[in-house]
NUDREN-44854 format. One record per residue (C-alpha): residue number from 1; chain; x, y, z. Coordinates in pm, 1 decimal, padded with zeros to 6 digits. Layout:
// residues N
[pt NUM; A; [X; Y; Z]],
...
// end
This chain:
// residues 343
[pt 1; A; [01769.8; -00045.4; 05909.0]],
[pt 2; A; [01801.9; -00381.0; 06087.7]],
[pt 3; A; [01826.4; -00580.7; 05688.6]],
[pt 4; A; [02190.1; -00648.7; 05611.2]],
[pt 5; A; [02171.1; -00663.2; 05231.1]],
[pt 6; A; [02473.5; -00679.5; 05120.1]],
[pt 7; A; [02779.5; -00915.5; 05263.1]],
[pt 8; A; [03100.1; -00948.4; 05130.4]],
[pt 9; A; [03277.3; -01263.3; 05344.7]],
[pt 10; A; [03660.7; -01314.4; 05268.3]],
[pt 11; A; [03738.9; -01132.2; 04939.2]],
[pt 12; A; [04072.4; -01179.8; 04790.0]],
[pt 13; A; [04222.6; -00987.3; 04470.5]],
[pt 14; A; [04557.9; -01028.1; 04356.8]],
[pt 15; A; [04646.9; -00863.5; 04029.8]],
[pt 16; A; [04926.4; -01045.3; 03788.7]],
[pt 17; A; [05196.9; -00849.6; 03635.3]],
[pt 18; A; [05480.2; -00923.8; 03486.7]],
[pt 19; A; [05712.0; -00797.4; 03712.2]],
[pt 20; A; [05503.8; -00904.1; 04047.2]],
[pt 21; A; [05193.6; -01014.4; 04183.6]],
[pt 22; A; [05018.7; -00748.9; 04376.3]],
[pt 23; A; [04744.1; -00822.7; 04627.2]],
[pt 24; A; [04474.6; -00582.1; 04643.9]],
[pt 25; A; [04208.0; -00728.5; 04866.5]],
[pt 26; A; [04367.9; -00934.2; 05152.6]],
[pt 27; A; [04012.1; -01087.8; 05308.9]],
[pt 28; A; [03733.9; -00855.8; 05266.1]],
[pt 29; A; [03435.7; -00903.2; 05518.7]],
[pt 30; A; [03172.0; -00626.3; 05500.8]],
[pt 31; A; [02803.1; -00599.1; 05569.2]],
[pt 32; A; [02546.8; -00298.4; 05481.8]],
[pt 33; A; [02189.2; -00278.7; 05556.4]],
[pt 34; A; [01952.8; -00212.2; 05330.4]],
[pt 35; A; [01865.1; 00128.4; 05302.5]],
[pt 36; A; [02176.0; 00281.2; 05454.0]],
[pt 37; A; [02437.9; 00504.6; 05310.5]],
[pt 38; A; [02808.8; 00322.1; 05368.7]],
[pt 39; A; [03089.0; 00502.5; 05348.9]],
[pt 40; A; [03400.2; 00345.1; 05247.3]],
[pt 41; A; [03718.8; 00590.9; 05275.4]],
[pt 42; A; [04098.0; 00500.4; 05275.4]],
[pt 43; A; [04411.9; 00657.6; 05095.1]],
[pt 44; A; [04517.3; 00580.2; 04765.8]],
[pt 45; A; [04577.8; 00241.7; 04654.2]],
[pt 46; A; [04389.0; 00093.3; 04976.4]],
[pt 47; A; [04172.0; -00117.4; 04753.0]],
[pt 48; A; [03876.6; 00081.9; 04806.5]],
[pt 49; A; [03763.8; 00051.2; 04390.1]],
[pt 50; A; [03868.7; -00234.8; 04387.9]],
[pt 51; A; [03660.6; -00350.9; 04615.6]],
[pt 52; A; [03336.3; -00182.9; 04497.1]],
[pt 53; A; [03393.8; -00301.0; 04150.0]],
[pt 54; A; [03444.3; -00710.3; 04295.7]],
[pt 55; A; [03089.7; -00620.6; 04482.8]],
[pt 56; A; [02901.2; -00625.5; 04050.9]],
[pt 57; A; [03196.6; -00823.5; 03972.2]],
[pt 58; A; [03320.4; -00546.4; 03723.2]],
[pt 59; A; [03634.9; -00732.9; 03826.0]],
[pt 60; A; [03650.1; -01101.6; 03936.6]],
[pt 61; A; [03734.5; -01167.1; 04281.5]],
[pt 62; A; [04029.1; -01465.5; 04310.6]],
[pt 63; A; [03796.3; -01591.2; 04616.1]],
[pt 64; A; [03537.5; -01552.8; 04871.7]],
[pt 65; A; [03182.2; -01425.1; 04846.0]],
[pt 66; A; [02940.1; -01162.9; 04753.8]],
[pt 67; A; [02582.0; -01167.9; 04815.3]],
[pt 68; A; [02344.8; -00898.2; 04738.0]],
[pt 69; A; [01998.6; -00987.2; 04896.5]],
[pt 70; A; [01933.9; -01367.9; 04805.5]],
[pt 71; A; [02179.0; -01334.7; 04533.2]],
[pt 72; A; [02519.7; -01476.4; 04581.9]],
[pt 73; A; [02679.9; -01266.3; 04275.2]],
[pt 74; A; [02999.4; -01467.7; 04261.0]],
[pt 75; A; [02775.4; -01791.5; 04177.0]],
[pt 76; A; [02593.8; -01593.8; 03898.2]],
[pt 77; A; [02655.2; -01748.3; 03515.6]],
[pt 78; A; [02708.4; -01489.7; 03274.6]],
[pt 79; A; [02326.3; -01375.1; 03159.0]],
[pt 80; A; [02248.7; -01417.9; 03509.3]],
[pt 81; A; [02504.6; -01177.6; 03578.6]],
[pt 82; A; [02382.6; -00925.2; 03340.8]],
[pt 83; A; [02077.6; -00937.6; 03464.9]],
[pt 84; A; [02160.2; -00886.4; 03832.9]],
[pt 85; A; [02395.5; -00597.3; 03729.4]],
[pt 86; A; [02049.9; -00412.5; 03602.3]],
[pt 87; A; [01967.1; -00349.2; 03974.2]],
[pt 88; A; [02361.2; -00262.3; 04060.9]],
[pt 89; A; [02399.2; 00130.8; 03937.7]],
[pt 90; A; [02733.1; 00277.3; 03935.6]],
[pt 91; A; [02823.4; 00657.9; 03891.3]],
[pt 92; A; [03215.9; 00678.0; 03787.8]],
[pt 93; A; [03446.8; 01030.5; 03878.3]],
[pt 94; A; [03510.8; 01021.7; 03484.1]],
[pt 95; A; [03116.8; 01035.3; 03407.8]],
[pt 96; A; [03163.6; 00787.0; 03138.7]],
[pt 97; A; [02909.0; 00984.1; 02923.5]],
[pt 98; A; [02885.9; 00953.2; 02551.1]],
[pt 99; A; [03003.1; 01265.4; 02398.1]],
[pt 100; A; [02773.5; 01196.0; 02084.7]],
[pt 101; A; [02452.7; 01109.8; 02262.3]],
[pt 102; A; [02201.1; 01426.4; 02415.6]],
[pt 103; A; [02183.0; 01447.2; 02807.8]],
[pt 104; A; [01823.8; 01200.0; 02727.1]],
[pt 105; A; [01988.0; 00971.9; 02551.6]],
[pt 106; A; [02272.3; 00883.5; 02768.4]],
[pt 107; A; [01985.6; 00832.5; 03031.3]],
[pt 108; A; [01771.1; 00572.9; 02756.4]],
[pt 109; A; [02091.4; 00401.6; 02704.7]],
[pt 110; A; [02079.6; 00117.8; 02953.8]],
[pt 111; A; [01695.4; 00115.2; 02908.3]],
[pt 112; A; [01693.1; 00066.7; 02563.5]],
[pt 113; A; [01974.7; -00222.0; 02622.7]],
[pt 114; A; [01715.2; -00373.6; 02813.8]],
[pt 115; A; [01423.3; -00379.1; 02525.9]],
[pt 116; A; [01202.0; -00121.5; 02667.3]],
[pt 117; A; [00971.7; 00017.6; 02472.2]],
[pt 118; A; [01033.5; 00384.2; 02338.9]],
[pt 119; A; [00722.8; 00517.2; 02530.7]],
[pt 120; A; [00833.8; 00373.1; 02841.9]],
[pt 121; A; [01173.9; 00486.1; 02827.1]],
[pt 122; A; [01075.8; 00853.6; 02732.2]],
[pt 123; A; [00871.7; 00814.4; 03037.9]],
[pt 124; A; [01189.5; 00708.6; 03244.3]],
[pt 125; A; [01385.9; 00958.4; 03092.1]],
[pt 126; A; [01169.8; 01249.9; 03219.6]],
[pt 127; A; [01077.9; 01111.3; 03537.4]],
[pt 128; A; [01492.6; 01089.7; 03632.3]],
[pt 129; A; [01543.9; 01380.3; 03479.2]],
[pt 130; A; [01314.8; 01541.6; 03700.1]],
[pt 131; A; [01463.6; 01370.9; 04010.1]],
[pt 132; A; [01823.1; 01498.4; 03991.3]],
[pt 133; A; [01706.6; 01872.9; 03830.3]],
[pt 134; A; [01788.7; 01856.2; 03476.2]],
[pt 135; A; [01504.3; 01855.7; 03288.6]],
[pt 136; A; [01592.2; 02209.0; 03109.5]],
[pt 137; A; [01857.7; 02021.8; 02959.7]],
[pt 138; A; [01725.3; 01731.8; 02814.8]],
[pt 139; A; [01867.6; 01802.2; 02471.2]],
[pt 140; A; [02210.1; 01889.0; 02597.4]],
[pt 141; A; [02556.7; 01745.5; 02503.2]],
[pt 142; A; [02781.4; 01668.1; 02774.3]],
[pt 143; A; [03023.5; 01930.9; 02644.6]],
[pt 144; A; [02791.6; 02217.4; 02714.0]],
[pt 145; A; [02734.4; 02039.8; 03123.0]],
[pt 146; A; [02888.3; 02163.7; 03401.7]],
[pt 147; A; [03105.2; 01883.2; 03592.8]],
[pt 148; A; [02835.6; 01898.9; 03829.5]],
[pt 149; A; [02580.1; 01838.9; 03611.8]],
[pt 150; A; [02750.4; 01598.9; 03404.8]],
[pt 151; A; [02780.0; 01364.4; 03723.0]],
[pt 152; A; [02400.0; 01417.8; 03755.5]],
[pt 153; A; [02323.8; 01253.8; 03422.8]],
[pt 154; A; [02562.9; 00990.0; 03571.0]],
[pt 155; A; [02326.1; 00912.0; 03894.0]],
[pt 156; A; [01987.5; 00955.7; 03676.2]],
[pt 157; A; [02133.9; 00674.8; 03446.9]],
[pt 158; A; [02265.1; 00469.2; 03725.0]],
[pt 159; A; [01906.2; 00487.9; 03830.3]],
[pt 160; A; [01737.1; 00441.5; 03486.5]],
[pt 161; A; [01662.4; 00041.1; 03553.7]],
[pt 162; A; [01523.7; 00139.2; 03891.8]],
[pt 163; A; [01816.7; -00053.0; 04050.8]],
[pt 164; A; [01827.0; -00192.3; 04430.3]],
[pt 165; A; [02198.7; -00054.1; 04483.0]],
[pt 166; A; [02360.7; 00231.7; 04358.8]],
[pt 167; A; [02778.7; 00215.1; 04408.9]],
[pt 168; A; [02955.0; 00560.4; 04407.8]],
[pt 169; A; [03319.5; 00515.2; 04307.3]],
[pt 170; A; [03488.8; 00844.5; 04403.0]],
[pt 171; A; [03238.4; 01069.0; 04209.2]],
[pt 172; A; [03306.8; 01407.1; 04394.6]],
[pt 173; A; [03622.9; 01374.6; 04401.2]],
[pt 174; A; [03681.2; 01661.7; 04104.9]],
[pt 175; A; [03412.1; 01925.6; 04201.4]],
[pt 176; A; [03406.8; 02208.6; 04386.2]],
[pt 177; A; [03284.5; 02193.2; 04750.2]],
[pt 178; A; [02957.8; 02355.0; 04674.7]],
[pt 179; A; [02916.5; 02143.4; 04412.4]],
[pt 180; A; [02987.1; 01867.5; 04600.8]],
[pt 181; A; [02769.2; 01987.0; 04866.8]],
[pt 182; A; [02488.0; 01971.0; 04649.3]],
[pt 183; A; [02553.0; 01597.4; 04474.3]],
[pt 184; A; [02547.6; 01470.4; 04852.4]],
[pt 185; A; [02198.8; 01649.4; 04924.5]],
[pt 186; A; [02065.6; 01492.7; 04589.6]],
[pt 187; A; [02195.0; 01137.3; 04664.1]],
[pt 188; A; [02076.4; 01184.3; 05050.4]],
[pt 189; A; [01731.3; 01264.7; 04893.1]],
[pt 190; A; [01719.2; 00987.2; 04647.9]],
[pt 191; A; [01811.5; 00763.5; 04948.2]],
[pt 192; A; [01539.1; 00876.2; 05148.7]],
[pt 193; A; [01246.2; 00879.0; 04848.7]],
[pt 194; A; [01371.4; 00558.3; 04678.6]],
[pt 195; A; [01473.0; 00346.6; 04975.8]],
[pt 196; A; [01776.7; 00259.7; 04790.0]],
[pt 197; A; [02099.2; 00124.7; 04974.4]],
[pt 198; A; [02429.0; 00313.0; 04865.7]],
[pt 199; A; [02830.4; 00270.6; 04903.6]],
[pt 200; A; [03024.4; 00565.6; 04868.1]],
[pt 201; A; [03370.9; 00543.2; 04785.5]],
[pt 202; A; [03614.0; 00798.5; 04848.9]],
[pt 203; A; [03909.9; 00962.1; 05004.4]],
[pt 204; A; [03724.9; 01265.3; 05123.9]],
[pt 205; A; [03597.3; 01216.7; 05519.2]],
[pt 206; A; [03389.2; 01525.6; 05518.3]],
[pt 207; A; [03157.6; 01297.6; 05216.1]],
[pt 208; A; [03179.7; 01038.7; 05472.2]],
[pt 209; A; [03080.1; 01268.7; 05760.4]],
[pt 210; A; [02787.5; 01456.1; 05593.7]],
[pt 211; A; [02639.8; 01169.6; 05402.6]],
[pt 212; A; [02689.2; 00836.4; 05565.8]],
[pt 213; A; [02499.7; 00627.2; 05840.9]],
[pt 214; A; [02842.7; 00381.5; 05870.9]],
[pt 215; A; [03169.8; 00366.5; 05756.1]],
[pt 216; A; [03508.4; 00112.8; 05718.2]],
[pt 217; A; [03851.3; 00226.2; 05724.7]],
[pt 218; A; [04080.5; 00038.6; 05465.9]],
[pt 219; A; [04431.1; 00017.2; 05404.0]],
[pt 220; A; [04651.9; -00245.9; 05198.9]],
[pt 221; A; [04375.2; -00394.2; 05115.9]],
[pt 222; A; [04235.8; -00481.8; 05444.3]],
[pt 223; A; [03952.6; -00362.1; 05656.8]],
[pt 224; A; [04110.5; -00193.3; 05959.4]],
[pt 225; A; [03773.8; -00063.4; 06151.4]],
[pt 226; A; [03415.3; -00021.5; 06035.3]],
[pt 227; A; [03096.4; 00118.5; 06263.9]],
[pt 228; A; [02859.5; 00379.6; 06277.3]],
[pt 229; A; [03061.6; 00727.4; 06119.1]],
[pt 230; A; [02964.3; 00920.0; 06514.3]],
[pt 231; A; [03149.1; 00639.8; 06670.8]],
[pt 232; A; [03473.9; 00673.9; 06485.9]],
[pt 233; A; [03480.5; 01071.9; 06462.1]],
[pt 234; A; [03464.1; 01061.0; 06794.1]],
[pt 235; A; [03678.6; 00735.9; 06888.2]],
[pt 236; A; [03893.1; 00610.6; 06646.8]],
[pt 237; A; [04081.7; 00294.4; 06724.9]],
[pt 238; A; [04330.7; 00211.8; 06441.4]],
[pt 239; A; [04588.3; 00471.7; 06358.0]],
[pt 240; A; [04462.6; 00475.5; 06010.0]],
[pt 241; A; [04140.1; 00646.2; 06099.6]],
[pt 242; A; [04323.8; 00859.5; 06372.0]],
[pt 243; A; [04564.6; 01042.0; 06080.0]],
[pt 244; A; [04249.8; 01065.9; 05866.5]],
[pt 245; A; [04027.4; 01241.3; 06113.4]],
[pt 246; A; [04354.1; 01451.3; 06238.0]],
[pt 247; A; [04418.5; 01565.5; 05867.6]],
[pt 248; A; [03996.3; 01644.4; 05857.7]],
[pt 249; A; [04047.3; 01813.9; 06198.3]],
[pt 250; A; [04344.2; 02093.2; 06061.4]],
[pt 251; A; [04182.4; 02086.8; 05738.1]],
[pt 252; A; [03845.8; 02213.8; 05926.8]],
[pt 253; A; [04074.9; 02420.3; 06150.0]],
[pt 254; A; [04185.7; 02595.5; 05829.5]],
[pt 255; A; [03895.9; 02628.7; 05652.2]],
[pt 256; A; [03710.3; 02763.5; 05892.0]],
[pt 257; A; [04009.5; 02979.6; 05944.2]],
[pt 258; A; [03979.0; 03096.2; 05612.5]],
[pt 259; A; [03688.6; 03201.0; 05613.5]],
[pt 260; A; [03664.3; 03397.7; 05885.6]],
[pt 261; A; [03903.2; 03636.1; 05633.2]],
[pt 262; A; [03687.7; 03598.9; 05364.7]],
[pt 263; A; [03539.0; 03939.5; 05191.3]],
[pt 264; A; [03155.3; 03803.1; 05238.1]],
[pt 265; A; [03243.2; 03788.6; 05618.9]],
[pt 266; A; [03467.3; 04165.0; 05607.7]],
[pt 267; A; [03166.3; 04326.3; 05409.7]],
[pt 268; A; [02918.0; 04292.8; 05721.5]],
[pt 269; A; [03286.4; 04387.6; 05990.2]],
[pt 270; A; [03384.9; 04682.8; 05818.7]],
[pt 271; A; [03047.9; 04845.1; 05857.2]],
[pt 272; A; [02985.8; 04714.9; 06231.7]],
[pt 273; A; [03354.8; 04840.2; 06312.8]],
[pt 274; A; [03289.7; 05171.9; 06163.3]],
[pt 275; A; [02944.3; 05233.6; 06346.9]],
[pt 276; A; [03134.9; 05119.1; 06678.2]],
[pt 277; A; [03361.3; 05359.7; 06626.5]],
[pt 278; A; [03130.1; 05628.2; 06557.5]],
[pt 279; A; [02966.5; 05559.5; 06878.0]],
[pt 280; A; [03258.6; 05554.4; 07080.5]],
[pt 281; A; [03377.4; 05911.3; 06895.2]],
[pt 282; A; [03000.6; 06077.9; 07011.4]],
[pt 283; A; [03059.0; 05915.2; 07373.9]],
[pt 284; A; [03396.0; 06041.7; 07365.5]],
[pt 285; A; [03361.9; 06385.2; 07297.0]],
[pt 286; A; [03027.9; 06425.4; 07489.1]],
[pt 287; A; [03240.9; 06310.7; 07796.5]],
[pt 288; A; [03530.9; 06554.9; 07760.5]],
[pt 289; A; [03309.0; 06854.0; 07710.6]],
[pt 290; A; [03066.2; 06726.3; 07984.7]],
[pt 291; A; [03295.8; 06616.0; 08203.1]],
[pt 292; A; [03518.5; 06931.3; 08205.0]],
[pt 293; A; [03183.2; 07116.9; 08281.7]],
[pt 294; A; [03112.9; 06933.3; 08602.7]],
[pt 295; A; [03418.2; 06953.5; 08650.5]],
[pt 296; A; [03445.3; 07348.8; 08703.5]],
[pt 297; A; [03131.0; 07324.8; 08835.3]],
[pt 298; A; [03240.2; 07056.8; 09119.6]],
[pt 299; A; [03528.0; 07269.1; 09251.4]],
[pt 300; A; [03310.8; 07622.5; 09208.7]],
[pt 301; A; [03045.4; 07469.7; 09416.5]],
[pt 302; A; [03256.4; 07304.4; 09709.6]],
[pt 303; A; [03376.2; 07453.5; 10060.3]],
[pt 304; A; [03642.3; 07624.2; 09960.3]],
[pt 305; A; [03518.6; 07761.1; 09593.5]],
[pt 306; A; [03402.7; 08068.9; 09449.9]],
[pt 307; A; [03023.5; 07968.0; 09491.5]],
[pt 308; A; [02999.4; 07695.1; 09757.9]],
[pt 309; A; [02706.3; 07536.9; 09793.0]],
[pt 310; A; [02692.1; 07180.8; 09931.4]],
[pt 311; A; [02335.3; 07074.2; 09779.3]],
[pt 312; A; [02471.2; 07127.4; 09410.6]],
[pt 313; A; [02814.2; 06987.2; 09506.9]],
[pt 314; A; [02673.3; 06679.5; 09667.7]],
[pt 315; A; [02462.4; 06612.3; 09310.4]],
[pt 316; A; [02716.3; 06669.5; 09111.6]],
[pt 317; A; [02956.9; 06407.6; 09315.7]],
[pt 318; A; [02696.1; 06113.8; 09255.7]],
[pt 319; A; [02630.3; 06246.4; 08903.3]],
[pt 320; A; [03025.2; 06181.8; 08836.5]],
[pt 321; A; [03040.3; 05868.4; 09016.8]],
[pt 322; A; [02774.9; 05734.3; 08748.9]],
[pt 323; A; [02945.0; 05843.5; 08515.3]],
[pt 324; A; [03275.6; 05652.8; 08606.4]],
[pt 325; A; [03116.4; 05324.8; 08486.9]],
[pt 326; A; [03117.9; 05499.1; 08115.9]],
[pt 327; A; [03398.3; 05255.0; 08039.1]],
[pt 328; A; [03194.4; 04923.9; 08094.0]],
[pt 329; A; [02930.1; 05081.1; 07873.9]],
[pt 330; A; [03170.6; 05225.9; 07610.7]],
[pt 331; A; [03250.9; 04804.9; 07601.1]],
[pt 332; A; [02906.2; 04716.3; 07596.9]],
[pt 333; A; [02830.2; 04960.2; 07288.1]],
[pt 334; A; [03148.3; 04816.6; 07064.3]],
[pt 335; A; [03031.6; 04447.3; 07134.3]],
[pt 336; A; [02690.6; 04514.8; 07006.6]],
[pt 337; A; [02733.6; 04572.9; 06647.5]],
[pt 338; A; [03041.7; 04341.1; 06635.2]],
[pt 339; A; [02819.8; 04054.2; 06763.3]],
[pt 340; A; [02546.3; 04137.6; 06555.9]],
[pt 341; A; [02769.4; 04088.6; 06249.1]],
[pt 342; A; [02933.4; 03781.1; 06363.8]],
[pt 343; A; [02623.6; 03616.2; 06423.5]],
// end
């Protein structure tokens, strides 16, 4: 990935109100390859949608440029515009899905927009259908669709017109974590098999983390650090990025915390505990009854016993010695299981 494919140079936003001006994008610069996954992640109000929705010019930029290839999309006239926007797809945290319209439908909608012909689109339709695992519910409304699902229809109609770019404006942001876990594999995939260069907005670093090749840091509207996402796990430079990745640090601390108390993870413990403890019962009682034994046998059998006899006596003092390592094995024994249902 050596192509930068998109550049943003200087990008100013200021929205009017009546009771102030407020400016959202204070100088933008910003350059992604083609082909790469960019993460862009800041707190709320940082200008991160904003910004995304200046890049198809969803909202105008006051100044500065956007250029997507060989296409400088602030220069574009109107039909132009339209046009270009045809290989810009967008999936929204709402959905934006037509209540009214079957899961195949909302999927031909930009296609049919676009004049193409009904065997063509049914084509389409199947085809990304088939891509983001949805084809059992072609004939769907979005009211019987998981959230999950729902925001699948989103990406295969984002991708319906085949587009060069696909911009992801906080779309996980209201599922679950597995469910989240899975959208990222799916748009990972699609960026591998399609080639096709993606921004990811959100406020969630662990999106960032598992899905992106780079990243930029924003906040009021400025660009505070950008690089590759290793570099500013592991080094951070502005304190912007340093609270995020502490907050992602105690949040990991937690979870992982969590589950360790989990019932999945007590179900396999409370078995390997009570099998320890077995063991250690057997060893215990086999030691008191054996040990008394050579015990009485130890003092019978020495000088000054009932039955002296030094051969049995001097057997019977290595035999015990062995035996006073039983501790370290007793150990050994309880670890076993434990690690066995840890791992």
């Amino acid at each position: 990935m050596e192509e930068k494919f998109i550049e943003v140079k200087q990008l100013y936003k200021t929205f009017h109100t009546k009771k102030k001006d407020i400016e959202v994008l204070k100088g933008i610069d910003l350059s992604v390859e083609k082909g790469e996954i960019y993460g862009i992640v800041g707190f709320s109000g940082a200008g991160k949608s904003t910004l995304v929705r200046c890049i198809n010019r969803l909202e105008e930029p006051d100044s500065g440029s956007v250029k997507i290839g060989d296409k400088e999309i602030t220069a574009l006239g109107k039909a132009q515009l339209n046009a270009q926007r045809r290989k810009i797809g967008m999936i929204f945290q709402q959905f934006n899905l037509f209540d009214s319209m079957t899961v195949a439908q909302n999927i031909a909608y930009p296609l049919k927009l676009t004049g193409t012909s009904s065997r063509e689109v049914d084509a389409r339709v199947d085809e990304m259908l088939s891509l983001v695992g949805l084809t059992e519910k072609k004939n769907a409304y979005p009211g019987e669709l998981s959230g999950g699902q729902k925001l699948r229809v989103g990406i295969a109609r984002a991708l319906a017109n085949q587009p060069d770019v696909l911009l992801s404006d906080e779309a996980t942001s209201a599922l679950d974590p597995q469910t989240t876990l899975s959208v990222l594999d799916l748009l990972k995939e699609i960026n591998k098999k399609l080639g096709l260069t993606i921004i990811l907005i959100t406020h969630e670093l662990e999106v960032i983390k598992y899905t992106c090749h780079r990243m930029a840091v924003m906040e009021d509207g400025k660009i505070l650090e950008k690089g590759p996402v290793r570099d500013i796990f592991q080094n951070p430079e502005c304190a912007t990025a340093r609270n995020f990745i502490g907050v992602y640090n105690k949040y990991s601390f937690w979870e992982v915390l969590r589950h360790s108390f989990s019932a999945e993870v007590w179900e396999q413990v409370i078995p390997a505990i009570s099998e320890t403890m077995y063991m250690v019962g057997v060893s215990s009682v086999f030691v008191l009854v054996f040990g008394i034994l050579l015990g009485l046998i130890l003092v019978m059998t020495s000088k000054e016993g009932l039955m002296p006899c030094k051969i049995i006596h001097t057997i019977l003092g290595a035999v015990i010695n062995c035996f006073r390592s039983l501790p370290q094995v007793i150990i050994i024994i309880v670890m076993l299981p434990v690690a066995r249902a840890l791992v």
